[in-house]
C-alpha positions in Angstrom: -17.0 -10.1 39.6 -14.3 -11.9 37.4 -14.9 -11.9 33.6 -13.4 -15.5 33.7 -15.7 -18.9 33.0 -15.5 -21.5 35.5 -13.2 -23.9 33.2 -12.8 -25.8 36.5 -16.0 -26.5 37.1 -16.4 -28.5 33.5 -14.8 -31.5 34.7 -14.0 -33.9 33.2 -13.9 -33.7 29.5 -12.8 -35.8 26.9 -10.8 -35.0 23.8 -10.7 -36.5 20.3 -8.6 -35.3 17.4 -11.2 -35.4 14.8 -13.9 -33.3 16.9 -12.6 -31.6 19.5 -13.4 -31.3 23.2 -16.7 -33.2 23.9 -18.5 -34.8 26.8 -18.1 -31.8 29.1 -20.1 -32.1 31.8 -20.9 -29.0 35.1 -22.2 -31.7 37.1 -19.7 -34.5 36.7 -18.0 -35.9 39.9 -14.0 -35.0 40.4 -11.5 -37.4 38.3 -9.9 -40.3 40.4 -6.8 -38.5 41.5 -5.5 -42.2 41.5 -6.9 -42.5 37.7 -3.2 -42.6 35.7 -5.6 -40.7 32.4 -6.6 -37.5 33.8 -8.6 -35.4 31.0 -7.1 -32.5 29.9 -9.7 -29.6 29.6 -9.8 -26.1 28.9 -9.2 -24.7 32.1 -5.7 -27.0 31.8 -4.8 -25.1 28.9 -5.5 -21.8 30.1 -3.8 -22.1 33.4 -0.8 -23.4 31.5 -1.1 -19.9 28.8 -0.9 -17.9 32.0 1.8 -19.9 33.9 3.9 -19.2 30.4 2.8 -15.7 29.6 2.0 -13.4 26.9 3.9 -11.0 25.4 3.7 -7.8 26.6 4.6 -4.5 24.0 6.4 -1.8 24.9 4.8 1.4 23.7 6.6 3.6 21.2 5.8 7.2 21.3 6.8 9.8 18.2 8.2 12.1 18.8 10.3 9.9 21.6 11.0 11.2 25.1 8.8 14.5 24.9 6.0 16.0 22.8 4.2 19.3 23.1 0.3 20.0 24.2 -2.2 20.1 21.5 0.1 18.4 18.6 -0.5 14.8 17.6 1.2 12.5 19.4 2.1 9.0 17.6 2.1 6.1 19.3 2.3 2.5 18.1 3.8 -1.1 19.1 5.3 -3.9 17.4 3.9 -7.4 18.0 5.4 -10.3 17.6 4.3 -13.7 17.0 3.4 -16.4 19.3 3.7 -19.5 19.4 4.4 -22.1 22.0 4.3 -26.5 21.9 3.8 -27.6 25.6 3.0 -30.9 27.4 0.0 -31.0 29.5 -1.0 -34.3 31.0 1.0 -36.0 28.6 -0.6 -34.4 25.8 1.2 -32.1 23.3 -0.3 -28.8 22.9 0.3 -26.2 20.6 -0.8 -22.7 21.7 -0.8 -19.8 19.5 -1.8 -15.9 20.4 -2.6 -13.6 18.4 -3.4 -9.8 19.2 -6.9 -8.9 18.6 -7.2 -5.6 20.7 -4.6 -2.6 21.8 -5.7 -0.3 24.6 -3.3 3.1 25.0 -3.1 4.2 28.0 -2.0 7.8 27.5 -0.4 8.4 30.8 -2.6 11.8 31.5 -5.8 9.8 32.9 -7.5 8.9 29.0 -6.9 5.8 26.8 -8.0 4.6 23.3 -8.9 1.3 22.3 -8.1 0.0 18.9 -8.0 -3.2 16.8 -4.4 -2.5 14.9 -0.8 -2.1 16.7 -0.8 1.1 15.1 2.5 2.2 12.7 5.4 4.9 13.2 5.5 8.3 11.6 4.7 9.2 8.7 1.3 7.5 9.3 -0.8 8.4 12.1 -3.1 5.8 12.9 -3.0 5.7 16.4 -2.5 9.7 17.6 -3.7 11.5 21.0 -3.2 15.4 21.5 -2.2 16.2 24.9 -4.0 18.9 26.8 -2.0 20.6 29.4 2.0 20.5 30.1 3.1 17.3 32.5 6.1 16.0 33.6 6.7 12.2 34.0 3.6 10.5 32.3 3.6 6.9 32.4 1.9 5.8 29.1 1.8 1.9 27.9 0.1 -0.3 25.6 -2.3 -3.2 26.8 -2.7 -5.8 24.9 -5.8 -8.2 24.6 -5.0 -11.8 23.3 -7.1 -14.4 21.4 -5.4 -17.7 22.1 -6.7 -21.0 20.4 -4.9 -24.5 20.8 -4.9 -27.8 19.6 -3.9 -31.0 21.4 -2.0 -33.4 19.7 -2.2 -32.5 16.4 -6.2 -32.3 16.4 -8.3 -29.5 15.4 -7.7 -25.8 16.4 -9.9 -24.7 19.5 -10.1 -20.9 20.7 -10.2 -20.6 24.3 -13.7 -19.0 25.5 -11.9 -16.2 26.7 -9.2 -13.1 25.9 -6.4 -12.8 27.6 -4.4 -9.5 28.5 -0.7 -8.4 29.3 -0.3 -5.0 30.3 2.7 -3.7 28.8 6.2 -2.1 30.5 5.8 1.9 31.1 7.7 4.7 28.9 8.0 8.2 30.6 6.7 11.3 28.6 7.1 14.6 28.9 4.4 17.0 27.8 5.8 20.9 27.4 3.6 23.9 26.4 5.3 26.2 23.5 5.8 29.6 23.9 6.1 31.9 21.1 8.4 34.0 20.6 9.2 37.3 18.3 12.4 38.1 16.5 13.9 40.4 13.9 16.1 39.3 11.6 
């Protein structure tokens, strides 16, 4: 079961500057495919959004490389803006994403969800303590995307749905600390 609305099946709509989309219609026959003004509708814009991409974070784990079980574990991810102009059906679109959601996949099976990229040490907003040694963990950062767009200069519009871009791996190493008695 897809979490995706049936843009396609909202054909055709028309779009004004001053109001947005209107005249949306799930019963409405198929455009003219010999009709030189196809409509540009929602569905256009979010195909075109995923055609381009959003940009995935790499995670960024303190302390880097390698942590211990059962001590806090920073991670974060630095976001960047973006924003793109693009020309859909000879219509100008601007499209603009902005993170609304980060889920941290922790590599050993768990994962957190949270609204805020998090930030690097000293603060420790986004922490996980590991449980048990591993070699080779594979955590990452998802990112969940609120996208709106206007066309041609008219009013902003969000698209009815998020949009997520799993982000690029970082190996971890998860040791267990042994103590160990001297003299001095």
């Amino acid at each position: 079961m897809s979490n995706e609305p049936a843009y396609e099946s909202v054909v055709p709509c028309r779009i004004e500057p001053e109001i947005g989309i209107y005249g949306c219609r799930t019963d409405a026959p198929d455009p003219d495919p010999d009709d030189d003004e196809r409509e540009l509708t929602p569905g256009d814009v979010l195909r075109a959004v995923r055609e381009i991409g959003l940009p995935s974070l790499q995670v960024k784990v303190q302390p880097g490389g390698g942590t211990l079980v059962n001590v806090p574990t920073i991670f974060y991810a630095e976001p960047q803006p973006f924003e793109r102009r693009v020309r859909l059906l000879d219509f100008d679109v601007d499209l603009v994403a902005e993170p609304v959601g980060y889920q941290w996949v922790h590599g050993d099976g768990t994962t957190a969800a949270t609204d805020t990229p998090g930030r690097p040490y000293p603060a420790m907003d986004v922490v996980h303590r590991y449980a048990k040694p591993a070699d080779g963990l594979q955590a990452r950062v998802d990112v969940t995307y609120r996208v709106r767009f206007r066309v041609d200069d008219g009013p902003w519009q969000t698209i009815g749905q998020t949009l997520v871009a799993s982000g690029p791996p970082a190996a971890l190493d998860v040791d267990e600390a042994a103590p160990v008695m001297t003299r001095p």
